[in-house]
C-alpha positions in Angstrom: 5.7 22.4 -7.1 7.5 24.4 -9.7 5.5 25.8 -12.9 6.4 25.3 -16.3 6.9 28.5 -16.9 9.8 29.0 -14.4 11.7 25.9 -15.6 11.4 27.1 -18.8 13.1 30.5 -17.9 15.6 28.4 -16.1 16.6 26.4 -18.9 16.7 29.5 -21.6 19.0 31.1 -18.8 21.0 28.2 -18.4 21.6 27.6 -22.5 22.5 31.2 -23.0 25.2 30.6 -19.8 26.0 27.3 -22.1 26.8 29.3 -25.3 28.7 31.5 -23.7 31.0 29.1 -21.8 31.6 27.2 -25.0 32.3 30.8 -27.0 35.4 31.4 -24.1 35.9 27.2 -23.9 35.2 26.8 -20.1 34.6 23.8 -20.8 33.8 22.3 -17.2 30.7 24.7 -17.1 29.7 23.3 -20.6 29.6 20.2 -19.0 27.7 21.7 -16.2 25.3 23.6 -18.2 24.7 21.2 -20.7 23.0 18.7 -18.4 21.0 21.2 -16.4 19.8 22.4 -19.6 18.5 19.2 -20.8 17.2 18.5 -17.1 15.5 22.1 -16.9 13.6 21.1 -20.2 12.5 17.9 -18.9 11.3 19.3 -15.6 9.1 21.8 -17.7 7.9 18.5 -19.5 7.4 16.9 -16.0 5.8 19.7 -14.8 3.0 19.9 -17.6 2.2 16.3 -17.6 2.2 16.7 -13.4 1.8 20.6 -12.2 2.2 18.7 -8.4 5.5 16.7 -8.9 8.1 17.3 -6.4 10.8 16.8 -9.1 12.3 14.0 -7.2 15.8 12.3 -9.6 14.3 9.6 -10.0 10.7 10.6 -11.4 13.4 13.0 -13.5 14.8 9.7 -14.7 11.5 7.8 -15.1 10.2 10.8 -17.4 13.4 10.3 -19.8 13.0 6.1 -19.9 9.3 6.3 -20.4 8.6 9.7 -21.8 11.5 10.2 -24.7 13.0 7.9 -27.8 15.8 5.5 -27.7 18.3 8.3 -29.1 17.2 11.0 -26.5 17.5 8.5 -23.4 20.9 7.7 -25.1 21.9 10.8 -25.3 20.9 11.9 -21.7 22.8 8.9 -20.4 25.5 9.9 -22.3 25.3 13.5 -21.1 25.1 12.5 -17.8 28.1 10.2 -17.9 30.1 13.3 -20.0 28.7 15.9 -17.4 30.8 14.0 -14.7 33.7 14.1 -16.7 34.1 17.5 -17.5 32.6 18.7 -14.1 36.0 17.1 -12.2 38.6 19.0 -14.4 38.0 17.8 -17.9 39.3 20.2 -20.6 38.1 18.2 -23.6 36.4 19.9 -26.2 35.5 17.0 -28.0 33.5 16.0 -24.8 32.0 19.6 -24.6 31.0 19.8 -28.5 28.9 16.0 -27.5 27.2 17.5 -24.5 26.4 20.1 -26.3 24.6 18.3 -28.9 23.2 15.3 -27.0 21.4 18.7 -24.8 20.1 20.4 -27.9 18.5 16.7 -29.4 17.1 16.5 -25.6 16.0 19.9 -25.8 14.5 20.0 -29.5 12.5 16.9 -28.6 10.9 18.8 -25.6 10.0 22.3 -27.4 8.3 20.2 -30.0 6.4 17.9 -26.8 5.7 21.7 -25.5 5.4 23.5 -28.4 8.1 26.2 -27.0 11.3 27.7 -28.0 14.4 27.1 -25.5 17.3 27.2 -27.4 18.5 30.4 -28.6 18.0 31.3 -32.3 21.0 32.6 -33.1 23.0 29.8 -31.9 20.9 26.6 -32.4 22.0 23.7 -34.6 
């Protein structure tokens, strides 16, 4: 059992690192980052609708197919599938600027569930 709040910090952590990778283009951390981002976000969203969950993948997965749109399960495939990518010696920044996005639409979707802020300020979309 994790609490909200601490995925929360994780997440804000994690997009800062994000920003920052993408600023220098270390673009196989973007990848990284990107995903754990969007997954931080959606274990603070897990957590709230289950303070008990043991944040098992595929409850992870099951919150994003039931919980989220069309577009934001899209995208988190799609993230998923890009995270691979540039996690195993990708260099694309076309596939860094996507992860990037499809995170913040994951992201944006959750602060307005949670009624939060994640995403920096200064560098939000």
């Amino acid at each position: 059992m994790v609490s909200i709040d601490i995925h929360l910090k994780n997440a804000r952590e994690k997009a800062e690192t994000l920003y920052e990778a993408l600023q220098k283009e270390r673009l196989s951390v973007v990848g990284d980052m990107a995903y754990k981002v969007a997954e931080e976000a959606i274990l603070a969203y897990e957590s709230r609708e289950d303070p008990y969950s043991t944040h098992r993948r595929t409850q992870t997965f099951y919150i994003v197919k039931t919980e989220l749109g069309e577009s934001e399960r899209k995208c988190f495939r799609r993230l998923h599938r890009i995270y691979e990518r540039l996690g195993y010696g990708g260099s694309n920044g076309d596939l860094a600027e996507e992860a990037v996005k499809c995170m913040e639409k994951i992201v944006k979707r959750v602060e307005s569930e949670l009624d939060v802020k994640i995403l920096p300020e200064e560098v939000s979309r």
